[in-house]
C-alpha positions as CSV (number, residue, x, y, z in Angstrom):
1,X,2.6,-103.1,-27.3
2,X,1.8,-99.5,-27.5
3,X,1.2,-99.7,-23.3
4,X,5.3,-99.9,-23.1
5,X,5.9,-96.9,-25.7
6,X,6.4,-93.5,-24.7
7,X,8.4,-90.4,-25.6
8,X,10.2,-87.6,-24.2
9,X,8.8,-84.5,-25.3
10,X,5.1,-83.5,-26.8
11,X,3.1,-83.8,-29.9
12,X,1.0,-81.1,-30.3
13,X,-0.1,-80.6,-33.8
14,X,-2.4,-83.0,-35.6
15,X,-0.2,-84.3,-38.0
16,X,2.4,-84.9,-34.9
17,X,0.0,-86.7,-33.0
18,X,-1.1,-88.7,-35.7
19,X,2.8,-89.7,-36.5
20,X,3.1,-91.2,-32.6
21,X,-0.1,-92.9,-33.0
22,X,1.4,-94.5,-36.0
23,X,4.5,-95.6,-34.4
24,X,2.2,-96.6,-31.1
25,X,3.7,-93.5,-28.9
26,X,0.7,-93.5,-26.0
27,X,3.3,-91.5,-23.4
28,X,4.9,-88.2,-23.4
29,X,7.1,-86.5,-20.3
30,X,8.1,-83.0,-20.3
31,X,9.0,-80.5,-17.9
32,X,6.2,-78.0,-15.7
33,X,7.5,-75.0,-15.1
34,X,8.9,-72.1,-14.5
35,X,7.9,-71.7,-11.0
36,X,9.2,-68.1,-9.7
37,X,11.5,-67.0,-12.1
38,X,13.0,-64.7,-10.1
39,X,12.5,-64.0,-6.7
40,X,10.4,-65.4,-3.9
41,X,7.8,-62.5,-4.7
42,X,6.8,-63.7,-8.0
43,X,3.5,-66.0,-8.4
44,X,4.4,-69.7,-9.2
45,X,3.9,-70.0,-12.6
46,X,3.2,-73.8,-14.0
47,X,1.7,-73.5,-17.1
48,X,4.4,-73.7,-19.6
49,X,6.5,-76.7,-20.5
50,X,9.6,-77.7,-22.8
51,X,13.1,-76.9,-23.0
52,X,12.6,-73.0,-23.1
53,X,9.4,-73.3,-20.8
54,X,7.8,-71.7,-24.0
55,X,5.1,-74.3,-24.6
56,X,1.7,-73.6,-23.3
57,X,1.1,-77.0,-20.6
58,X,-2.3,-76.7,-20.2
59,X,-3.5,-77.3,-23.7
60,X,-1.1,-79.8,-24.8
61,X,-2.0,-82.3,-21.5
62,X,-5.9,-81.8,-22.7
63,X,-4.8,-82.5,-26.3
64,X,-3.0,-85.9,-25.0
65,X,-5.9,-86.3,-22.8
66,X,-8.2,-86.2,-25.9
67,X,-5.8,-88.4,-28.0
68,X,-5.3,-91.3,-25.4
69,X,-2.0,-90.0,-24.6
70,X,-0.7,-90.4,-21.1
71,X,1.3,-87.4,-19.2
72,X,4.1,-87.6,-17.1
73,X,4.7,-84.5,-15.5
74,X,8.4,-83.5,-15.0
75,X,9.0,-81.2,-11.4
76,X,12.3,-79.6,-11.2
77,X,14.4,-77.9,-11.2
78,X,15.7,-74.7,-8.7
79,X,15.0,-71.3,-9.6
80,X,18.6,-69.3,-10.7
81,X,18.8,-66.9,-7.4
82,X,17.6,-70.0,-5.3
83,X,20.5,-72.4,-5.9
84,X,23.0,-73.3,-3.4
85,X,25.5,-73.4,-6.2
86,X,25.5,-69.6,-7.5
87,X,23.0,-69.0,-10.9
88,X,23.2,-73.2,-11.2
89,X,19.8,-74.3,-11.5
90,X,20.2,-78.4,-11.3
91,X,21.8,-77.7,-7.7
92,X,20.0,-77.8,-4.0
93,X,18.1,-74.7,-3.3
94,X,18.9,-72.9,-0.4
95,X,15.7,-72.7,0.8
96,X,13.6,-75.8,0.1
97,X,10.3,-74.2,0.9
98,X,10.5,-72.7,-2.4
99,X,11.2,-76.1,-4.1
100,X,7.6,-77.4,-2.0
101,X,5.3,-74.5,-3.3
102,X,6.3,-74.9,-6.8
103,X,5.5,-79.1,-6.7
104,X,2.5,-78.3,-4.3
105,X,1.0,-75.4,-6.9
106,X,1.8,-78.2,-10.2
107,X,0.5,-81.4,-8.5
108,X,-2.5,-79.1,-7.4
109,X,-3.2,-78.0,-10.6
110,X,-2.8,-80.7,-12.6
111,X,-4.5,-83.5,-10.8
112,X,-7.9,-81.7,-11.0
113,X,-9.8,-81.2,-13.4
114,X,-10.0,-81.5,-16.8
115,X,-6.5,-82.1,-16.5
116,X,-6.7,-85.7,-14.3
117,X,-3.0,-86.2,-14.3
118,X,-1.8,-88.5,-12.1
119,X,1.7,-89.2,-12.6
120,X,4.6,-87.1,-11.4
121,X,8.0,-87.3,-11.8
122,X,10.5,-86.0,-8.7
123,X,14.0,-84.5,-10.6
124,X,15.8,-86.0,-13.3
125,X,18.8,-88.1,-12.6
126,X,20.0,-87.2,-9.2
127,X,22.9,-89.0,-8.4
128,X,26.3,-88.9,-6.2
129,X,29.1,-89.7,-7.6
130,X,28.7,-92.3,-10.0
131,X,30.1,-95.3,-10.8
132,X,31.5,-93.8,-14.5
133,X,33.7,-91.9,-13.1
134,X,32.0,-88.5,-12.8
135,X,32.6,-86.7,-9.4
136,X,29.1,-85.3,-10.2
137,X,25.7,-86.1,-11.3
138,X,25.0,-84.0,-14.8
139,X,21.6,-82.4,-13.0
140,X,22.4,-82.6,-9.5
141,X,25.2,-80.4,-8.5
142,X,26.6,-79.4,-5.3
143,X,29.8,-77.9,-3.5
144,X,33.1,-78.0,-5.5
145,X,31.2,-78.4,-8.3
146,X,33.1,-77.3,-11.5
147,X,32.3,-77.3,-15.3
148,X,35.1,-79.0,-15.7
149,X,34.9,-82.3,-14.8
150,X,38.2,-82.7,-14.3
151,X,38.9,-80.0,-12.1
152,X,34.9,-81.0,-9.8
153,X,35.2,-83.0,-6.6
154,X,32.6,-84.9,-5.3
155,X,29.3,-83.8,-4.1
156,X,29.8,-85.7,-0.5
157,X,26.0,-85.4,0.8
158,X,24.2,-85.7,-2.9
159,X,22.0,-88.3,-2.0
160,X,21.1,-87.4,1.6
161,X,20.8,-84.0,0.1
162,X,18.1,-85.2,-2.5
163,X,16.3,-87.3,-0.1
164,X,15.9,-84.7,2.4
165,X,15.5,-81.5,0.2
166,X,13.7,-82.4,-2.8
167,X,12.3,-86.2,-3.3
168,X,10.6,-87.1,0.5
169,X,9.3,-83.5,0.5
170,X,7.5,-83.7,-3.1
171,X,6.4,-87.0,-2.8
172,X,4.2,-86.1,0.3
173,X,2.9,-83.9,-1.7
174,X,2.6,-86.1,-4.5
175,X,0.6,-88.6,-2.7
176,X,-1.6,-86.0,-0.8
177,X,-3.5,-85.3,-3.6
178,X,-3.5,-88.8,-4.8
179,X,-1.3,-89.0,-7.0
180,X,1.5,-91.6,-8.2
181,X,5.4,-91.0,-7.6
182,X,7.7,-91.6,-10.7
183,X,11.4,-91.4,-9.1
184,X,13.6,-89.4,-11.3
185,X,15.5,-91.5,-13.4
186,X,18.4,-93.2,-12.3
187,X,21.3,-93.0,-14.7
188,X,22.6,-95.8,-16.2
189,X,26.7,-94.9,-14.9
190,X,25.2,-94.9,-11.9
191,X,25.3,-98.5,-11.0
192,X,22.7,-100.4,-9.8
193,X,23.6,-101.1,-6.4
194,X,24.4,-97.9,-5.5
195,X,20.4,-97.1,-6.6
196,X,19.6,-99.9,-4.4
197,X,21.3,-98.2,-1.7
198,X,19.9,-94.7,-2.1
199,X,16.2,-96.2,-2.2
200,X,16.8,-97.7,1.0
201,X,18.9,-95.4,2.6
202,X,16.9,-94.1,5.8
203,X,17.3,-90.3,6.6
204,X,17.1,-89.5,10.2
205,X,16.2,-85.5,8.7
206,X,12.6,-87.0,7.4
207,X,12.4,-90.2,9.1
208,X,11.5,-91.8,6.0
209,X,13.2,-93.9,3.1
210,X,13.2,-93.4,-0.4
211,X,11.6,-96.5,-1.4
212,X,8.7,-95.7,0.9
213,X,7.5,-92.5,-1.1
214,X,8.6,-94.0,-4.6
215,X,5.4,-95.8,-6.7
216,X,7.4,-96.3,-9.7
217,X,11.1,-96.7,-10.3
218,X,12.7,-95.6,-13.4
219,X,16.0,-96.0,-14.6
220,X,17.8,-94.4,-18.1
221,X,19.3,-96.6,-20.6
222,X,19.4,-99.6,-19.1
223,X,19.0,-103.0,-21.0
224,X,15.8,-105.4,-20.3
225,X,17.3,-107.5,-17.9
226,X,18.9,-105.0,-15.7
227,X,15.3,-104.7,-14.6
228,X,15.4,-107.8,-13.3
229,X,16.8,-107.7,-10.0
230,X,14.5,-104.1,-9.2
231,X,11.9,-106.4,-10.0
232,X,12.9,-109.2,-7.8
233,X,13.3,-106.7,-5.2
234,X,10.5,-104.4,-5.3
235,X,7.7,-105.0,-7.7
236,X,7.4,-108.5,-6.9
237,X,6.7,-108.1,-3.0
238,X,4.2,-104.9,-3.6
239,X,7.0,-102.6,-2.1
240,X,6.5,-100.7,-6.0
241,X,4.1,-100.3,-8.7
242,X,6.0,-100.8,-11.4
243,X,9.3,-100.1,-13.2
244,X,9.9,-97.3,-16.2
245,X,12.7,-96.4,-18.2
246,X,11.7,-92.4,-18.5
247,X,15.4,-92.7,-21.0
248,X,15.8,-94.6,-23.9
249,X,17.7,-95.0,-27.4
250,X,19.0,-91.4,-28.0
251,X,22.1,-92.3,-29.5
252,X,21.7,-96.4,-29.3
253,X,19.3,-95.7,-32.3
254,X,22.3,-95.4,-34.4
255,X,21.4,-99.2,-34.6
256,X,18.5,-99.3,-36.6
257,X,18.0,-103.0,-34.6
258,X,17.9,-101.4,-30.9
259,X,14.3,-99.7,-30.7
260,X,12.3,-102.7,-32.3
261,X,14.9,-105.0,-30.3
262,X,13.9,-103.2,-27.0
263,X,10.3,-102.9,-27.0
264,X,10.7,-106.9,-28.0
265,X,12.4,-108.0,-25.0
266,X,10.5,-105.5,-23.6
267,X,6.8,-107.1,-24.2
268,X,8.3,-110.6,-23.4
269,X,9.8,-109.4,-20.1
270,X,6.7,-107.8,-18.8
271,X,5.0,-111.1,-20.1
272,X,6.9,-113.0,-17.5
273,X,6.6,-110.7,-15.1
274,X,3.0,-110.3,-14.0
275,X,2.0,-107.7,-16.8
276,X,-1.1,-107.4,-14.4
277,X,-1.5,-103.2,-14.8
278,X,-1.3,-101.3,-18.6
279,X,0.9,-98.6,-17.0
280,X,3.3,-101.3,-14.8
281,X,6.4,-101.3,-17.4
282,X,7.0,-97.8,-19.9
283,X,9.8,-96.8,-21.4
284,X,10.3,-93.7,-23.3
285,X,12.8,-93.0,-26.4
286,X,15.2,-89.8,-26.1
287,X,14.0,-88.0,-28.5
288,X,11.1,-88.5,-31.2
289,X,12.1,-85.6,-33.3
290,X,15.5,-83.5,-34.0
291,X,17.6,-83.7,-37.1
292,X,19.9,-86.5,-36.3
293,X,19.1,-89.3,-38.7
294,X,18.3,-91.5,-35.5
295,X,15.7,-89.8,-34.2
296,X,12.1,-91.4,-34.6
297,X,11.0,-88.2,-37.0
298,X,13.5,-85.4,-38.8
299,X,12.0,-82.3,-37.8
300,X,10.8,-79.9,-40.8
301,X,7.8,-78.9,-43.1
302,X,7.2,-81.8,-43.5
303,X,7.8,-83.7,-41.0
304,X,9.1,-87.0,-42.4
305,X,10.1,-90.5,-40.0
306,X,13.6,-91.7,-40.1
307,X,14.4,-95.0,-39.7
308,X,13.8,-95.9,-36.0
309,X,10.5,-94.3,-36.4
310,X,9.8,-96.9,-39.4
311,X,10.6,-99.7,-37.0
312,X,8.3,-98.8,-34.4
313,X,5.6,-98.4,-37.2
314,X,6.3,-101.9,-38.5
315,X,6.0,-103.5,-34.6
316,X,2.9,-101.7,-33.8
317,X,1.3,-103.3,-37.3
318,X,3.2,-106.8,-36.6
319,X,2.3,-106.9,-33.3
320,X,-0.3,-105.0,-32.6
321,X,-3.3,-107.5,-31.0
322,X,-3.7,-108.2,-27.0
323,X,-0.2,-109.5,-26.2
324,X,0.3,-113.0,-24.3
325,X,2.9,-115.6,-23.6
326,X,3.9,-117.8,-25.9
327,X,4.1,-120.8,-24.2
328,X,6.3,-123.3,-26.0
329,X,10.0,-122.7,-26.5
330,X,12.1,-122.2,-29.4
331,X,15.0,-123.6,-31.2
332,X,17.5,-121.2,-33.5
333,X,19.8,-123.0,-36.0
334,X,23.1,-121.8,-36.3
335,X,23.4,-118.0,-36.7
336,X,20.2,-117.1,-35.9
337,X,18.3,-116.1,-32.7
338,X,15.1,-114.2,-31.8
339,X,12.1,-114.2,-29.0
340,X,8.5,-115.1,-29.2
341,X,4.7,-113.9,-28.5
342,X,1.3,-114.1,-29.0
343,X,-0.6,-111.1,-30.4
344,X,-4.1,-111.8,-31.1
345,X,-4.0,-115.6,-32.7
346,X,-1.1,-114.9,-34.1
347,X,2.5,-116.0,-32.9
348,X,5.0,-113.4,-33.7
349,X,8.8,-114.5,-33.7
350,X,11.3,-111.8,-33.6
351,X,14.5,-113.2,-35.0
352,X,18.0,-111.8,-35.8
353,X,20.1,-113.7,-38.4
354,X,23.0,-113.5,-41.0
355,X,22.1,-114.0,-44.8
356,X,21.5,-117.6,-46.4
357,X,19.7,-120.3,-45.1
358,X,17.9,-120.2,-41.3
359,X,16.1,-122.3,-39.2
360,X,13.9,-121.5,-36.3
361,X,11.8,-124.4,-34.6
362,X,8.6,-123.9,-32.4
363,X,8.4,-126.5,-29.9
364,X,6.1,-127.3,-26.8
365,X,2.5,-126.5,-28.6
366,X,-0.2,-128.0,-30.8
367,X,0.0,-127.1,-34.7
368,X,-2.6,-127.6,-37.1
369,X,-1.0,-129.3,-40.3
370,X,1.5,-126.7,-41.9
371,X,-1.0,-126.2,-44.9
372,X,-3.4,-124.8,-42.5
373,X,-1.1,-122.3,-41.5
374,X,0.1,-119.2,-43.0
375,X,3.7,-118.2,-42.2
376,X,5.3,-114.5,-43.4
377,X,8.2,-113.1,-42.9
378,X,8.4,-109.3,-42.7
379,X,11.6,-106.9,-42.6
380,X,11.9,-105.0,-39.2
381,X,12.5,-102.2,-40.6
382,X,10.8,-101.5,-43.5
383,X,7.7,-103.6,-43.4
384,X,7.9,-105.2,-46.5
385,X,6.7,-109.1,-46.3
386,X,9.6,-111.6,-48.1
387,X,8.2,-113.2,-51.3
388,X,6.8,-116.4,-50.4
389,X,9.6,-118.6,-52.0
390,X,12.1,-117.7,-48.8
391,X,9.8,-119.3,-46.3
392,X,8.8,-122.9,-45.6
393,X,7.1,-124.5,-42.5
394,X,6.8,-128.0,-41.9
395,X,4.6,-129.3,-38.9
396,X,5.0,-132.5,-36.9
397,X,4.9,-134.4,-33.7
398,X,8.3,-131.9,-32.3
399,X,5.9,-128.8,-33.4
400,X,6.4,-126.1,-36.1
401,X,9.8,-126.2,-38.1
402,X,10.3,-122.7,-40.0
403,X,13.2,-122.5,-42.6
404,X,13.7,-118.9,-44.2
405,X,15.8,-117.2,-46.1
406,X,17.6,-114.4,-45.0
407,X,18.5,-111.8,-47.6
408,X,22.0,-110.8,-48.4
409,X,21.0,-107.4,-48.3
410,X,20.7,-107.0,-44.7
411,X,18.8,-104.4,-43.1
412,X,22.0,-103.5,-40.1
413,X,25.1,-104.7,-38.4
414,X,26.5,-106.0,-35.3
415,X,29.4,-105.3,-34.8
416,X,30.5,-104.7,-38.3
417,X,28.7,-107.8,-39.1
418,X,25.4,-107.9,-41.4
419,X,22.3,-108.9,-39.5
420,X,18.9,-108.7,-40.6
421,X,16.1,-108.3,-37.7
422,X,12.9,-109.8,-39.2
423,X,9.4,-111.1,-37.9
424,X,7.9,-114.2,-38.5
425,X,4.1,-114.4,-38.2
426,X,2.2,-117.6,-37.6
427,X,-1.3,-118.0,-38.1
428,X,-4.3,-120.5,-38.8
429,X,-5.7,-120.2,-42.3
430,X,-9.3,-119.0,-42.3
């Protein structure tokens, strides 16, 4: 499970890094920077990172590498007094030369060693005009761009623009020192199709299409199966590596339900879709720390988890063995629904119901006798295993029935509505 989980942002003192172990964080992404700060005579400068490029890079990637925790490198964006949009550093630069010794000076660095990353990420959700309305992308501006959206008008050439001037360019570069290229996140309001388009748009500037110098796609806040038709059209066939979600949760984790939800699907998806490489399918939550209460941790002295961090805590303990298939299928009785795996020799069933009475039926697969098995039910949330009495299991020639009983203090809502998002684990008495 912890193969899918990653975060924006760093942990970089012990206690931190011992918090996203817990919760089975094994990714971070963060920005490289600042590149010349302010004129074409400065050195290129990529050894800070975060918001206020006041974080020192180099030791936090040899901390992660030191933890087993992967780096994803952010490039971007244009230095102030190169933008084509005057002092607007998310638009074009006027000379993209500048743009190619910054990547070419960070992928440089940072591939060797002791650093030995190899993932780079081109931008951050480059766009035209998307499909929610907005005449322009929020980090991809161009002419007629305005900070009021209302008064902006479309940014005609955005994506030829991008293809051309920023991601063919850094991806040669990318790929010249051997390393992988993460596209930059396409935004959810985009639309789909119109991502499809851009990837295999074909610029007659380069010669070359997106597509063709992209090794992972990544989209932002997207559900599960929007994945599937990128998938069907690029991962299946080889024309990809994989697919990554660099954007997650932010302010979806309002819903204490949507992280352990996610990562769920998430693990059952990948399951079905030829899980074949550990760094095929990641997904990283926006943000694991702040002080809004759905955030994975509330920032202080100390640092303490709020309740989206708990849930990923309680998934990486539930379901924390070598993941596989389960193999049967399963049967929900009314108000009640849920997913199924294998983790170790256990079979783990996610399942979301209303209070009172449920049912859930394993079908399709060999049970011993139901006093050989052990069946527990533990909150999503909090961890805490129901008292044997709400659980029963009966086993027979259809396969496993489960009845439970769902408490009436639920631990979230859909809708208005109280759910409870529980596990059931299945295992063979020793």
């Amino acid at each position: 499970m912890t193969q899918l989980i990653g975060s924006n942002g760093w942990a970089t003192a012990p206690a931190d890094i011992a918090m996203w172990k817990e919760m089975g964080i094994s990714w971070g992404r963060d920005s490289v920077g600042p590149g010349q700060r302010k004129s074409p005579d400065d050195p290129v400068i990529v050894d800070k990172t975060g918001p206020g490029m006041n974080h020192d890079l180099p030791s936090t990637i040899l901390s992660n590498n030191r933890n087993g925790i992967h780096s994803l490198l952010l490039l971007a964006y244009t230095p102030k007094w190169n933008a084509s949009v005057p002092g607007d550093g998310v638009s074009a630069p006027k000379d993209d030369s500048v743009w190619q010794r910054y990547v070419e000076t960070a992928v440089r660095t940072y591939i060797a060693p002791p650093y030995n990353v190899k993932y780079f990420q081109i931008w951050n959700e480059a766009a035209g005009k998307l499909s929610g309305g907005s005449p322009q992308a929020s980090f991809w501006h161009g002419p007629n761009f305005r900070a009021h959206r209302e008064h902006a008008r479309p940014y005609d050439r955005a994506m030829q623009d991008y293809v051309e001037l920023i991601h063919v360019p850094a991806a040669r570069i990318i790929r010249k020192y051997g390393g992988y290229v993460v596209y930059g996140g396409w935004p959810d309001q985009g639309g789909l199709e119109t991502y499809i388009k851009w990837l295999e748009y074909r610029s007659p500037v380069v010669d070359a299409r997106m597509i063709d110098w992209v090794d992972y796609l990544d989209t932002h806040y997207l559900g599960v199966d929007a994945l599937t038709p990128l998938y069907d059209r690029y991962v299946a066939n080889g024309r990809a590596r994989g697919i990554w979600q660099t954007e997650i949760g932010d302010r979806y984790m309002r819903d204490p339900h949507y992280l352990p939800m996610y990562y769920f699907k998430s693990a059952v998806w990948a399951l079905d879709h030829a899980w074949d490489d550990p760094n095929k399918y990641v997904s990283m939550v926006y943000h694991w720390d702040g002080y809004e209460p759905y955030r994975l941790t509330h920032r202080g002295s100390p640092r303490t988890y709020n309740v989206s961090g708990r849930s990923l805590i309680v998934l990486n303990k539930t379901a924390g063995g070598a993941l596989a298939r389960f193999d049967g299928h399963l049967a929900f009785g009314p108000d009640a629904s849920g997913l199924a795996l294998r983790s170790g020799n256990e079979i783990v069933i996610q399942v979301r119901a209303k209070p009172g009475a449920r049912t859930v039926t394993l079908g399709g697969v060999a049970f011993a006798r139901s006093e050989r098995l052990a069946v527990a039910m533990i909150d999503a949330i909090t961890g805490d295993a129901a008292d044997t009495s709400a659980i029963s299991a009966r086993s027979g020639s259809d396969g496993l029935s489960i009845g439970i009983e769902v408490p009436d203090a639920v631990n979230g809502a859909e809708h208005g509505e109280p759910m409870h998002l529980a596990y059931l684990v299945v295992a063979q008495k020793a």
